[in-house]
N, C-alpha and C positions, 0 to 999 in steps of 0.2 A: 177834750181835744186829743187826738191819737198820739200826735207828734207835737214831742214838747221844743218849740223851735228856740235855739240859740241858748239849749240847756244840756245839750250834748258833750260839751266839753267841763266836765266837774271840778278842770283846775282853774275856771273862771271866778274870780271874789262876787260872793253868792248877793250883794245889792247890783251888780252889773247884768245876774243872771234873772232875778225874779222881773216878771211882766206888768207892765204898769198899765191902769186903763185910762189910757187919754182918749177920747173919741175924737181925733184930730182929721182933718179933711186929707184926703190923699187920692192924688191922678195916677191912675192904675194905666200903665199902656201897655197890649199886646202884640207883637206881632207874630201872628199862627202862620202865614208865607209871605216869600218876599213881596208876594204882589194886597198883600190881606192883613190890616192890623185894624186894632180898636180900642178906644180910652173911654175910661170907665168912671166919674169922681162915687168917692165912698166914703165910708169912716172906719179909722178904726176901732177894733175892739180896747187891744189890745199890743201894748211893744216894749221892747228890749233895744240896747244899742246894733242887735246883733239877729232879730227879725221881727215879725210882726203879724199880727191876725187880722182880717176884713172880712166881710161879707161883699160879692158881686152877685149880679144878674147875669153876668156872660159867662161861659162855661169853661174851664183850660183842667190842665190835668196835673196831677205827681210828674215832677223832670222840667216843667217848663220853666223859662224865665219870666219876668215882668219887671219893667221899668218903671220904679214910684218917685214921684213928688209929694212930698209937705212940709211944711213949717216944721220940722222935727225939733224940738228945745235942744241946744246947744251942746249940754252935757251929754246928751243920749247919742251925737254923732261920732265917726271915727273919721270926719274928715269934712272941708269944705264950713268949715267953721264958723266961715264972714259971713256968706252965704245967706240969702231969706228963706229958699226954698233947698232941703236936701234933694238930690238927685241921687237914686241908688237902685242896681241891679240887685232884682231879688230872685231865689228860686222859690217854686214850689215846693214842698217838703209834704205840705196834707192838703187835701179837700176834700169836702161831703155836701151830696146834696141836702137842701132845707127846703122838706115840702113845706108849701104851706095852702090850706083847702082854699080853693077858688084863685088864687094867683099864681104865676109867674114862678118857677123852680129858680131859688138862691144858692150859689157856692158860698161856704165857709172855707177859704182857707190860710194856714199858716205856711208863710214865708221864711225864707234866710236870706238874710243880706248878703251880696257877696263881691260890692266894693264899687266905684265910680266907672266900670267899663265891663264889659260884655266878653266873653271866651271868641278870639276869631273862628271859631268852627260855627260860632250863631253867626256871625254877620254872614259865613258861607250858604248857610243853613239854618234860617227860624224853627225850625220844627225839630233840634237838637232838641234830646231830653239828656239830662244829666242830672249826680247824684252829688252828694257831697263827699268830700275827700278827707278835709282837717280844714282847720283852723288855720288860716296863713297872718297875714300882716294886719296890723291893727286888730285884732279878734276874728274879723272877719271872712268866711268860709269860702275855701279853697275848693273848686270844683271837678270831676270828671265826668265822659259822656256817660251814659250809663251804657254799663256792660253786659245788662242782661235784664229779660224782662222783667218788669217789676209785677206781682203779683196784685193782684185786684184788691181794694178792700173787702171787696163781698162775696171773698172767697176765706173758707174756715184754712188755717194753715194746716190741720188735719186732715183735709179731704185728699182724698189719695184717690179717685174714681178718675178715668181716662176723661180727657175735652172730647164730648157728645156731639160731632156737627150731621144736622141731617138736609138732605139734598130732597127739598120741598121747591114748591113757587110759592111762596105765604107773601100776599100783599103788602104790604108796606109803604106809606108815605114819607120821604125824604125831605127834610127844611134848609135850607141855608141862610143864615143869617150875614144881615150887616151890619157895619162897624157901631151901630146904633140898637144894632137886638133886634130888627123888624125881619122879616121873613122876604127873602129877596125873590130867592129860586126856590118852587118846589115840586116833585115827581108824585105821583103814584106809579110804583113799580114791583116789583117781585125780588125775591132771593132765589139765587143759584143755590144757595146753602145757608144754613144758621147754626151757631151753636147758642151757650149762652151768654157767653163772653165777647162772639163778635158776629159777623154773616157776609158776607160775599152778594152784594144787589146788581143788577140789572140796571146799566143809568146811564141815562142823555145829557147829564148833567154835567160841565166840567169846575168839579173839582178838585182841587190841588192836595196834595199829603201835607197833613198838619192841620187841615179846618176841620171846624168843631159842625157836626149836622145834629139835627131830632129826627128820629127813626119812632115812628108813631102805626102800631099795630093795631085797630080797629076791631078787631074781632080776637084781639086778647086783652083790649082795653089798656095799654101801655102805652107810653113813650117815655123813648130813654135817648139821654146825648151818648154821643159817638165820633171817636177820630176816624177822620181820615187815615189808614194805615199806607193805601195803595192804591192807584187806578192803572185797570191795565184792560187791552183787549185780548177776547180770547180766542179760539180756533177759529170758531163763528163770526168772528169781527167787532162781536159785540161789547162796548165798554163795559165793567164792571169796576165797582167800589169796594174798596176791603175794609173794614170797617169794624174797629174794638169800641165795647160800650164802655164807658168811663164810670157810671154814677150806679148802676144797678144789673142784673142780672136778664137776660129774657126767658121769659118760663114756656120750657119745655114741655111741659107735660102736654101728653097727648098728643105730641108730635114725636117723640121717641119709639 
């Protein structure tokens, strides 16, 4: 796992820090906009009083929050102690996708706890991303909005080559899912432009900044999830989607 969650702070007593595997039931709830959220039951891997690992089938990213339920054993809470079920805001800290041949794309990721209530800049705004700050009360990790983009995983920190975007109409079909994973709304449409990191589409579609869509290329055999960055119209009148891929890369080759 990339990021070792709730092992950040080294002056933690090192049985509070290591990860225990309880595969305990947990209600994963998102909300991506104020009008669009989804809950998810899962298990986990693995946790600490101070975050946690799972696997989902719905897609979110590095920065978001997510609000869990479970049974967490008494000693591993920093609070709500009487309590059956912990309630606790967590951020995201890592994800990756898990192909797996003939099914369904899984996220793996690890969280951080970061206490019984939510930052009011999320309640203004679900599509807040934010990093971690420190350590605040009861161990638990103190937040800010993030201040700068965060860099991709599937980017080498080495690569020093300029963002490639080339102004093509390459096909492309758009998913939107709901709060259930089924495919609600979907386009075939073109790009204004693509790079490999994000593209500019062509869309009838209205969706909001902050949902997660599948951008499925046909004729490069892909699909990859993608945030909503922006929807705006242009000279022409025409909507367009801005759109960063979260999980992998779109290969250029041949389009460059």
């Amino acid at each position: 796992m990339g990021t070792n969650v709730g092992q950040e702070n080294e002056g933690r007593p090192r049985r509070l820090r290591e990860r225990l595997a309880l595969p305990l039931p947990v209600r994963v709830k998102c909300r991506e906009t104020r009008d669009h959220e989804w809950a998810e039951v899962t298990r986990l891997i693995d946790v600490t009083p101070f975050g946690a690992r799972f696997v989902l089938m719905h897609a979110t990213e590095y920065g978001r929050l997510l609000h869990l339920s479970l049974p967490l054993p008494r000693p591993l809470r920093c609070f709500d102690h009487a309590e059956d079920q912990y309630r606790v805001w967590a951020l995201v800290r890592f994800a990756k996708t898990l192909e797996v041949k003939n099914q369904a794309s899984r996220f793996e990721l690890g969280v951080a706890f970061i206490g019984k209530h939510p930052p009011s800049s999320y309640l203004a705004d679900p599509a807040t991303r934010y990093e971690v700050l420190a350590p605040g009360a009861m161990g638990l990790w103190q937040l800010r909005e993030m201040t700068q983009q965060p860099r991709p995983r599937y980017v080498s920190s080495a690569e020093k080559r300029p963002e490639t975007r080339v102004n093509i109409p390459l096909e492309v079909t758009i998913e939107v899912q709901d709060a259930n994973g089924k495919t609600e709304a979907s386009e075939v449409t073109v790009t204004e432009n693509i790079s490999r990191r994000g593209a500019a589409v062509f869309t009838s579609l209205k969706v909001e900044r902050g949902r997660f869509v599948r951008v499925t290329s046909h004729l490069h055999n892909i699909s990859l999830i993608a945030v909503v960055r922006g929807r705006r119209a242009g000279a022409n009148g025409i909507p367009r989607l801005h759109l960063e891929f979260i999980d992998r890369q779109f290969p250029l080759d041949g389009l460059e």
